[in-house]
C-alpha positions in Angstrom: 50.5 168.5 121.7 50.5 171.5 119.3 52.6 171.4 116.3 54.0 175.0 115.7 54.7 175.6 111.8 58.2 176.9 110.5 57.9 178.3 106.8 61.2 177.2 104.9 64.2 180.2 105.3 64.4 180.0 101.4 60.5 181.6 101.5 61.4 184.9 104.2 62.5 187.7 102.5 63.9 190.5 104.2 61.0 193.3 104.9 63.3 196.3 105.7 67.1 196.6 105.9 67.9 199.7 108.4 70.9 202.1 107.2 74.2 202.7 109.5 76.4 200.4 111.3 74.1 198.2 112.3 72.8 194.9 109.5 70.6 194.2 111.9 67.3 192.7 109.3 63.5 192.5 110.2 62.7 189.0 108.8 58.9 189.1 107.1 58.2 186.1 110.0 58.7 189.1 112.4 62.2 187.6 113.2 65.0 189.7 114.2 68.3 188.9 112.7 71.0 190.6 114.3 74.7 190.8 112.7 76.2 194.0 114.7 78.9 195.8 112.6 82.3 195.3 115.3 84.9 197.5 113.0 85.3 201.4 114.8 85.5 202.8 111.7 84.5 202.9 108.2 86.1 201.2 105.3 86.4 203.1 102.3 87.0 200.7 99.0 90.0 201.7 97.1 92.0 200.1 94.6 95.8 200.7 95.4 98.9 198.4 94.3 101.4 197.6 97.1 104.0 195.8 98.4 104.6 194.3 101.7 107.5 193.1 103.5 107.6 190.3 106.0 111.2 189.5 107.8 113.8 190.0 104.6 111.5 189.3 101.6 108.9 191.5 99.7 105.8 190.8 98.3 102.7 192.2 96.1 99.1 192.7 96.7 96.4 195.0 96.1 94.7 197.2 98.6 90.6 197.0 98.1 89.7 199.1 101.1 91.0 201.2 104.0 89.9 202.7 107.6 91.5 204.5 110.1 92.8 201.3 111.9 93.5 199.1 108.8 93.1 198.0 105.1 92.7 194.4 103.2 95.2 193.2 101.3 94.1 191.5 98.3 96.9 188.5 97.9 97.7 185.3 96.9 100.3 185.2 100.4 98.5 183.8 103.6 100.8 184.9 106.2 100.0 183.8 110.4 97.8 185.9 112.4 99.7 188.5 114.4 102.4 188.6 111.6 104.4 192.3 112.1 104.9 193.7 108.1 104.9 197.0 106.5 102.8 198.0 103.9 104.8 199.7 101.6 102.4 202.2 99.2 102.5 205.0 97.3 100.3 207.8 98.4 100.7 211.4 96.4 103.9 210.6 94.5 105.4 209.8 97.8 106.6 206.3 99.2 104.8 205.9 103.0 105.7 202.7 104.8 102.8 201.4 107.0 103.8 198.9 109.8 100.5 196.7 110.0 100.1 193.1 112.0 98.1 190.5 110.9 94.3 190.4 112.1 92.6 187.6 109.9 93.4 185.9 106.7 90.4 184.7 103.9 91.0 182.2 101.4 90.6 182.6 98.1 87.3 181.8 96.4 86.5 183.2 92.7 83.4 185.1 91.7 81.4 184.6 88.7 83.9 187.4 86.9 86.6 184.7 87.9 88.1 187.6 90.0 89.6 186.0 93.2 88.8 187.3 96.7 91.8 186.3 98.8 93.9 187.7 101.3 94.8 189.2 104.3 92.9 192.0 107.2 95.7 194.2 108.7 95.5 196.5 111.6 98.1 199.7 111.9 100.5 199.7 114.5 101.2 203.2 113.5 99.0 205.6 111.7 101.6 208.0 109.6 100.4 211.3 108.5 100.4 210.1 104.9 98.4 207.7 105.3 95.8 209.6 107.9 95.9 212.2 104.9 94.6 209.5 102.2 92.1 207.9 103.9 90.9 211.4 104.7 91.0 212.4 101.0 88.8 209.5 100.5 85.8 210.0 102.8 85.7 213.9 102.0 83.2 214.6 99.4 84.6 215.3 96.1 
């Protein structure tokens, strides 16, 4: 019987990490490790203060990044998956409500910085003009 040999994961390094949508990695064993990239569009990291209202009752978050389709929510509020709320925000001076629903929720860990990374992936149910307008200020070079 041959014995095939398996070097620990701890001792492959990446050799080359490609650019784009793809994280798709080359593995210096000559392994392919393929995550594909599933989100349409782009996330652009922003740092935006916000309010959200669910049913009758308002609450606060932080927006860390936005796409065409959605944002996260940076929160301490874990709210069900297919939730309806509206993002309430203020985007050049001018109050936009956002009606977003619910796509995933992540828990809150802390990072060395003890800066917690909680909260919740929302997809738009409507895209207003506003909004469309910001997200296109964002990915327009400067």
């Amino acid at each position: 019987m041959k014995t095939i040999y398996y070097p620990p994961l701890e001792s492959i390094a990446p050799a080359k990490q490609e650019s784009g949508k793809s994280t798709a990695k080359i593995w210096s064993d000559g392994m392919l490790n393929v995550h594909r990239e599933r989100r349409a569009y782009d996330r652009v990291p922003t740092r935006m203060e916000a309010r959200f209202l669910c049913g009758n009752r308002y609450y606060a978050g932080k927006i860390t990044d936005v796409s065409e389709k959605g944002m996260f929510i940076h929160t301490d509020i874990r709210l069900p998956k297919n939730s309806p709320l509206s993002i309430i925000m203020l985007i050049n001076n001018e109050v936009t409500k956002v009606p977003v629903t619910v796509r995933r929720t992540v828990e809150s860990s802390f990072r060395s910085d003890n800066v917690s990374t909680g909260g919740m992936g929302v997809e738009l149910v409507k895209s207003p003009v506003q909004y469309m307008s910001y997200v296109s200020s964002l990915k327009s070079p400067a």
